[in-house]
C-alpha positions in Angstrom: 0.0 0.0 0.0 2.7 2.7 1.0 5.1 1.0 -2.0 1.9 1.9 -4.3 1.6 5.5 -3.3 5.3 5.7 -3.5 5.8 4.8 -6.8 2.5 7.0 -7.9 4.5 10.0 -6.3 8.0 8.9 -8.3 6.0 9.0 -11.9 4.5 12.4 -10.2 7.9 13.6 -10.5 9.0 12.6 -13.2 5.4 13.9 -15.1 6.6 17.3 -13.5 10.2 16.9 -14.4 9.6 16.0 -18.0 7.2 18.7 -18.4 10.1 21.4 -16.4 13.5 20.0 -18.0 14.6 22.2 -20.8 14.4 20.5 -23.2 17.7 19.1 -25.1 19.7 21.7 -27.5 19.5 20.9 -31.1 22.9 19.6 -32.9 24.2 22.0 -35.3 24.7 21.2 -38.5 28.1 19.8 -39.8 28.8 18.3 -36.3 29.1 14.7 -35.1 28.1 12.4 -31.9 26.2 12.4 -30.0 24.5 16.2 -28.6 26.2 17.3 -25.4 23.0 17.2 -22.7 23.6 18.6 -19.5 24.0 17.2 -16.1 20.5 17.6 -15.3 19.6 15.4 -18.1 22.1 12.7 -17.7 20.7 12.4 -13.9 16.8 12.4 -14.9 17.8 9.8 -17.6 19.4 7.5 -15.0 16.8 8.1 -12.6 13.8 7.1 -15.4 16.0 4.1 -16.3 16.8 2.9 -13.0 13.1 3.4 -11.1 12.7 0.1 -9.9 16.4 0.4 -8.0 15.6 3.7 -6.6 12.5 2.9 -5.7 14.1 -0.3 -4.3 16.4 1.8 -1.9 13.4 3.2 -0.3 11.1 0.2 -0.1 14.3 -1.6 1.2 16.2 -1.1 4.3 19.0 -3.2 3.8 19.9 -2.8 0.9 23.4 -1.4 0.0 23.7 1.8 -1.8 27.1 0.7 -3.5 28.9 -2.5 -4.2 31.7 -1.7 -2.7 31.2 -4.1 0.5 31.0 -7.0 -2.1 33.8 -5.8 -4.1 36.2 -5.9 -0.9 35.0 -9.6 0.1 35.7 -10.9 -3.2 38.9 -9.3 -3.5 40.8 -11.5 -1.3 39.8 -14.6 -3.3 40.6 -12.9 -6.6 44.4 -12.4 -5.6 44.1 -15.9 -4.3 43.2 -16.7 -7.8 46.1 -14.7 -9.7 48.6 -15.5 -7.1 48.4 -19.8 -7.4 46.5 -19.6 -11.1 43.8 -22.0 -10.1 42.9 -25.2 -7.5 43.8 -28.4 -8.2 40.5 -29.8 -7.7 36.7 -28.3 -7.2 36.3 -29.9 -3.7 39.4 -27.8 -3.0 38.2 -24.7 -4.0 35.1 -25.1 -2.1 36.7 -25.7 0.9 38.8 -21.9 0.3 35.3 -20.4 0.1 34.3 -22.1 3.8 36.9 -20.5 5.0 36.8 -17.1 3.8 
């Protein structure tokens, strides 16, 4: 029920965002690539792409805002990985991850 109202007040602002962005400059002629947008856009872009993971991060308590926490628990198995190549065997690299 609150989720609901929550996500009807996210398309709210994005109605209201669409409708108060200016809108994207036109690319002169002669020039190529992409048009430059402004920081503004490249956030409301992100943030209409991305609604279900924003929205997540409020519905959500514990959920992490970065990776970073993952990143630093798989990083001691990674150097484990460059440093000896590989394990011998499966059972042996299921035993590493009980351990760490």
């Amino acid at each position: 029920r609150e989720y609901d109202a929550l996500q009807q007040h996210y398309r709210n602002i994005r109605t209201r965002g669409d409708r108060e962005l200016p809108p994207i400059p036109v690319m002169q002629s002669g020039k190529r690539g992409p048009v430059a947008k402004s920081d503004a856009h490249n956030l409301w872009e992100r943030l209409k792409e991305h609604q279900s993971a924003v929205l997540l991060l409020a519905r959500e308590s514990n959920v992490l805002l970065t990776n970073n926490r993952t990143e630093r628990d798989l990083r001691i198995s990674k150097v484990k990985q460059k440093v000896s190549g590989c394990f011998r065997k499966a059972e042996f690299a299921q035993a590493y991850c009980r351990i760490s």
